[in-house]
C-alpha positions as CSV (number, residue, x, y, z in Angstrom):
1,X,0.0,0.0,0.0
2,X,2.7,2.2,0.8
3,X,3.1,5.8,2.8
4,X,0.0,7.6,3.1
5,X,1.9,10.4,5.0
6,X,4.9,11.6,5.7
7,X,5.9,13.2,9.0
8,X,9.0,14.7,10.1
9,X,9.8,17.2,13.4
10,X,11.1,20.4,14.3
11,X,11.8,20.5,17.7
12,X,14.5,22.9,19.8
13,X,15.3,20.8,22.5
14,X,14.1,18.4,25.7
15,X,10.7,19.0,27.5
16,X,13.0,20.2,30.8
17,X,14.2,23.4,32.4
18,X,17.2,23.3,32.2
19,X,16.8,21.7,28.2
20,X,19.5,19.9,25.7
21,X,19.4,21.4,22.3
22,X,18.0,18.8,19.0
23,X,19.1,18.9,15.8
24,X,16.6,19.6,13.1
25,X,16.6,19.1,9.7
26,X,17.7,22.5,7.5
27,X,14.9,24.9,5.6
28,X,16.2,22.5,2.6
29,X,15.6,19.5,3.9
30,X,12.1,19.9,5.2
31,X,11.3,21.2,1.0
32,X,12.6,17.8,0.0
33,X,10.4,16.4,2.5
34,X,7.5,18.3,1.3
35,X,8.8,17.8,-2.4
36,X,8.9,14.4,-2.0
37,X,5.3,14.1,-1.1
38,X,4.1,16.5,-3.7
39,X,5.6,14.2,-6.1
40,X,3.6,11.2,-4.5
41,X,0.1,12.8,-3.6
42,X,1.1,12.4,0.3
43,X,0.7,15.0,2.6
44,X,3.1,15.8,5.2
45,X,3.0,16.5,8.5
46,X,5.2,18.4,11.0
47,X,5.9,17.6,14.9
48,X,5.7,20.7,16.2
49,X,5.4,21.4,19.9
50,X,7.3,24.6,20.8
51,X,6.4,28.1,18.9
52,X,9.3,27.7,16.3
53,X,8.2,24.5,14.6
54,X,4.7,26.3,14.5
55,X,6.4,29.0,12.6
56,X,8.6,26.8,10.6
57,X,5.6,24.4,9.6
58,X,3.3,27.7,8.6
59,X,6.3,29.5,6.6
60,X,6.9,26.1,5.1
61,X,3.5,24.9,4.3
62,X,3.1,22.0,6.0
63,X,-0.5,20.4,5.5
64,X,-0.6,19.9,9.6
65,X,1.1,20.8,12.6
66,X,1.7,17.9,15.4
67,X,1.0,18.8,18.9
68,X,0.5,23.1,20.2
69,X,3.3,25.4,20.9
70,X,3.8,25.3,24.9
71,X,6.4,28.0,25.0
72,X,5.1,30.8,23.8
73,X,1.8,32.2,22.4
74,X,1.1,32.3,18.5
75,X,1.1,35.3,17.2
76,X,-2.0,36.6,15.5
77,X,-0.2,36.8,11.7
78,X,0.8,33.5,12.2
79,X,-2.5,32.1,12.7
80,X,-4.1,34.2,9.6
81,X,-1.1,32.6,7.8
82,X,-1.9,29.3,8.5
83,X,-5.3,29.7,8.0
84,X,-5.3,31.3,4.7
85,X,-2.7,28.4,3.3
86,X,-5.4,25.7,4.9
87,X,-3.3,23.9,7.2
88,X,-4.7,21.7,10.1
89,X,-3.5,21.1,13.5
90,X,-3.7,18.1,15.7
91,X,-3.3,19.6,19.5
92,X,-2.8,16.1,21.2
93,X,-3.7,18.0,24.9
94,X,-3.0,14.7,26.4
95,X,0.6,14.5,26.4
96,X,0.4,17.7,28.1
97,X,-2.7,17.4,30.5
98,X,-1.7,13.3,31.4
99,X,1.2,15.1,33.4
100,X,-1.5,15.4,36.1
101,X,-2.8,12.1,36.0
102,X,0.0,9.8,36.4
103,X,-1.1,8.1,39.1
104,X,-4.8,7.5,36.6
105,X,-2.4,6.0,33.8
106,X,-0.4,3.6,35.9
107,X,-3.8,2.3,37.9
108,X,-5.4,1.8,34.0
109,X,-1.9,0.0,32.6
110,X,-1.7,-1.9,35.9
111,X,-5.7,-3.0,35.9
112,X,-6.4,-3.3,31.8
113,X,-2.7,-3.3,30.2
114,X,-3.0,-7.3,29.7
115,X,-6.1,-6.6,27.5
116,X,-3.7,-4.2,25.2
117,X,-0.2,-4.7,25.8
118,X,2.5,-7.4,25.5
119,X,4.6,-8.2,28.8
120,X,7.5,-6.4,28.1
121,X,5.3,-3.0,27.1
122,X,3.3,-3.1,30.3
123,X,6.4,-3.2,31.9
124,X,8.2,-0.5,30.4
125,X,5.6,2.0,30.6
126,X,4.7,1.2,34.1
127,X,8.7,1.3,35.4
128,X,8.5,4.9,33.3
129,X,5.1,6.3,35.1
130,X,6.4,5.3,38.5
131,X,9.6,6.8,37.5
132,X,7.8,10.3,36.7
133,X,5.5,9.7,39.5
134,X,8.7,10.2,41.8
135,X,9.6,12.7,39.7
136,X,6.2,15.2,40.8
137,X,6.3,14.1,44.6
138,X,9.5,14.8,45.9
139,X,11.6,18.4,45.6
140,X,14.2,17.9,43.1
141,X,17.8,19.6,43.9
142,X,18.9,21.7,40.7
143,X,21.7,19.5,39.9
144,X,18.8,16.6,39.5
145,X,16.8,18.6,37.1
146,X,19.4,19.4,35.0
147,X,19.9,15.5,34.4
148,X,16.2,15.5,33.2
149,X,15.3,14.7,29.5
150,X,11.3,14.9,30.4
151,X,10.1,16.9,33.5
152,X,6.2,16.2,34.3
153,X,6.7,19.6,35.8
154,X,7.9,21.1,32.6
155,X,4.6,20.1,31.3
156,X,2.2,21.2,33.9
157,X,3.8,24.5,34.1
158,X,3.6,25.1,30.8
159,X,0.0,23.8,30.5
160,X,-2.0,27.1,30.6
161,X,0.2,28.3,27.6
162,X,-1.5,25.2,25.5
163,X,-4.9,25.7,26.3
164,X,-4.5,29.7,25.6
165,X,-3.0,28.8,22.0
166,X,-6.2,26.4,21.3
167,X,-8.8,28.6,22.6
168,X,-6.9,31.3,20.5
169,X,-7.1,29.2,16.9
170,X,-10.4,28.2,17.7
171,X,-11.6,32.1,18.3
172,X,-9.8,32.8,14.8
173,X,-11.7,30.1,12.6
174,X,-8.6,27.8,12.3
175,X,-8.7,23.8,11.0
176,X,-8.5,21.7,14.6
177,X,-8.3,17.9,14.6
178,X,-8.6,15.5,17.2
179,X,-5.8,13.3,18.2
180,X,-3.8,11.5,20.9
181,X,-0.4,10.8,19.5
182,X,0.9,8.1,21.2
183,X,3.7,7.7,24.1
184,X,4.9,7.5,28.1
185,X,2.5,10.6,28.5
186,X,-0.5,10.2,25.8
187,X,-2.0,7.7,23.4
188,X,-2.8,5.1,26.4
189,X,-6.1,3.0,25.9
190,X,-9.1,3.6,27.5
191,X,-9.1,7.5,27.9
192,X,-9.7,9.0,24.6
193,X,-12.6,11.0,26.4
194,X,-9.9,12.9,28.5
195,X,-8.6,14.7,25.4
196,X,-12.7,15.7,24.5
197,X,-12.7,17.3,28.2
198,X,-9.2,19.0,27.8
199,X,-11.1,20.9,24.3
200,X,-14.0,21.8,26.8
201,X,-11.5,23.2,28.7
202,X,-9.8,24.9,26.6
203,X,-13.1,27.0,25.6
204,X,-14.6,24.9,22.9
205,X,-18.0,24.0,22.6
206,X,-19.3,20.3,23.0
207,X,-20.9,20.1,20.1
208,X,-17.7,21.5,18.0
209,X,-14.9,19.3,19.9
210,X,-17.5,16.5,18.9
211,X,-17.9,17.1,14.4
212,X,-13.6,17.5,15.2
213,X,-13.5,14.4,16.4
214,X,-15.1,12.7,13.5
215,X,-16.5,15.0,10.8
216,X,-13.2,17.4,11.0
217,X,-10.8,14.6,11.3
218,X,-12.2,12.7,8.0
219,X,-11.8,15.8,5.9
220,X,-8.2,16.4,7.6
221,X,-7.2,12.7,6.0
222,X,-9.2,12.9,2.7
223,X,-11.8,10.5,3.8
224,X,-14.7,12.5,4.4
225,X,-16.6,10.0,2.2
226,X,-16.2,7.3,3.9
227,X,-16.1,8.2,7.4
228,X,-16.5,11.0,9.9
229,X,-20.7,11.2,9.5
230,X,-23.6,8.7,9.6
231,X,-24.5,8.7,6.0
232,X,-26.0,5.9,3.5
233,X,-22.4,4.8,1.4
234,X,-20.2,5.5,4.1
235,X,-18.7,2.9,6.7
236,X,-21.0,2.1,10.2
237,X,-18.4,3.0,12.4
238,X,-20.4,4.3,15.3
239,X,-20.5,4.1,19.1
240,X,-23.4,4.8,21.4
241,X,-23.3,6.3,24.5
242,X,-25.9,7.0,27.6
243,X,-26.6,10.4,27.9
244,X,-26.4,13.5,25.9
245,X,-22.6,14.6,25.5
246,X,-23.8,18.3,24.3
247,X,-24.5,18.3,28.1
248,X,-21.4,16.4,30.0
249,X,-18.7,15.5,27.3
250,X,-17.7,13.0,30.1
251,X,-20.5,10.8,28.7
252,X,-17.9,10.2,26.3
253,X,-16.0,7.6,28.6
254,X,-18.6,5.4,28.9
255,X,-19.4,3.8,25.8
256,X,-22.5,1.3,25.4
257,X,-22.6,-0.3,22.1
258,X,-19.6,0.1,19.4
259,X,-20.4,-0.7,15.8
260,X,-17.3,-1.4,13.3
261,X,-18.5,-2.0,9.6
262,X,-22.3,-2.9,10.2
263,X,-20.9,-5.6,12.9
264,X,-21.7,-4.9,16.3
265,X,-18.5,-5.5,18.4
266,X,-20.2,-4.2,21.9
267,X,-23.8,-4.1,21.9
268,X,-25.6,-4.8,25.2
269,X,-23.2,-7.7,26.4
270,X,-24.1,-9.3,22.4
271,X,-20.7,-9.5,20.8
272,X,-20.3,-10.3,17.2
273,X,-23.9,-9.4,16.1
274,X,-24.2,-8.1,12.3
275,X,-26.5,-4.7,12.1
C-alpha cells in the first residue's frame, strides 16, 4: 500500500528546564520532504510542539502541525497565515494534560494493560510512570533537574500556555483535529474521552470538539466520504453512549454499544452481532 503520510519534526530541544538542544533538519531539507510528497500525492506532517516549529511548519506549508506550541503564544499573523494556506493542526492535549494524572495512567496500565499490551510493554511503561511519579512528589535539587530529559513539571507548568493557544485558533476560525499521539505521556487505551474534556477546557463548545473528532478529522485525512458522519455509502463505524454529550462530554467515557462495519462489536453484552 505504501506511505500515506509523511511526518517529520522540528523541535529545539528536551521537554525540561534546564533543556538539551536537537538537531533539526535544515529549511532544505524539510522542502525535500515536502517535495517528495508532492511528487507522491502524500501530505506531510510536521511535529511541532514549541512556537518555532509552529512557525517553521506555517512559513513552510506543511498540510498539519503535530501537537500546540507550549512555550510561547502564536502570534496573530501566524494564525491568519496558516489559516489562509489551509493547514490543520492536531493539539494532542493529552501528552500535556496526562502530566497530572499519572497516578490515573499507571492504575489503568496496571488493571487493563494485559487486555492491550504485551509483557514487556506493560512493563516498560509502568517502570517509566512510577519513574515520573517520583519525579512530581518529591523536591528535586537543581543539579537533579538538569539531568532530566522529560520533567512532568515542565509540562504542567507550561500547560496554561497550551490551552490559551487552542482557545486562541479556535476564536480565529482555524482547522482543529482530534488526536492523541501516542507515548509514556499520551496515546494510552481507554481515555480517549480525556482529550474531549481537555477541548471543553480549553473554551470549545461540546458540540464542536465532537464534528472534530469525526467529521473534521475525515476531511483532515481525505476521507470525508467514507467516514467522519452517519451517512447511506459510508462505513457504520459508530459508538453509542448513555446520555447526551452536548451536556457532559464525560458521557464520552462510557461507551455502550460500538459498531465497526455494520458488525456490532459491543452491543448490550451481544458480541459479534451483524447490524
Amino acid at each position: 500500500m505504501g506511505a500515506q503520510w509523511l511526518k517529520t519534526l522540528h523541535q529545539d530541544h528536551s521537554f525540561s528546564f534546564y533543556p538539551r538542544q536537537l538537531p533539526n533538519h535544515t529549511d532544505e531539507g524539510y522542502r525535500a520532504i515536502i517535495e517528495t510528497g508532492k511528487r507522491h500525492d502524500i501530505k506531510c506532517a510536521l511535529h511541532a510542539i514549541f512556537i518555532s516549529g509552529f512557525k517553521k511548519g506555517v512559513n513552510l506549508g506543511f498540510h498539519t502541525l503535530e501537537h500546540m506550541p507550549m512555550d510561547e503564544i502564536i502570534p496573530d499573523r501566524y494564525v491568519e497565515t496558516f489559516i489562509k494556506k489551509g493547514m490543520a493542526i492536531m493539539p494532542t492535549l493529552k501528552i500535556y494534560g496526562n502530566s497530572f494524572i499519572l497516578n490515573k495512567l499507571l492504575k489503568l496500565v496496571n488493571d487493563r494493560g494485559k487486555e492491550f499490551l504485551m509483557p514487556e510493554a506493560i512493563e516498560q511503561v509502568s517502570a517509566n510512570l512510577k519513574y515520573l511519579l517520583s519525579l512530581s512528589e518529591r523536591s528535586l535539587s537543581e543539579e537533579e533537574r538538569r539531568k532530566l530529559i522529560v520533567d512532568p513539571s515542565y509540562f504542567k507548568d507550561l500547560f496554561p500556555i497550551v490551552i490559551k493557544n487552542v482557545n486562541k485558533l479556535y476564536r480565529m476560525g482555524a482547522l482543529i483535529g482530534i488526536g492523541t499521539d501516542s507515548g509514556v505521556l499520551s496515546g494510552f487505551f481507554g481515555c480517549f474521552a480525556d482529550e474531549l474534556k481537555y477541548y471543553v477546557s480549553a473554551g470549545i463548545s461540546h458540540f464542536d470538539t465532537l464534528r472534530m473528532a469525526t467529521a473534521i478529522n475525515a476531511g483532515i485525512i481525505d476521507m470525508q466520504d467514507k467516514i467522519g458522519t452517519i451517512e447511506k455509502g459510508k462505513f457504520a463505524d459508530i459508538i453509542a453512549v448513555e446520555g447526551n454529550p452536548l451536556d457532559d462530554i464525560s458521557i464520552m467515557d462510557n461507551v455502550h454499544m460500538v459498531m465497526k462495519g455494520g458488525t456490532f462489536i459491543k452491543a448490550n453484552g451481544i458480541l459479534g452481532s451483524s447490524a
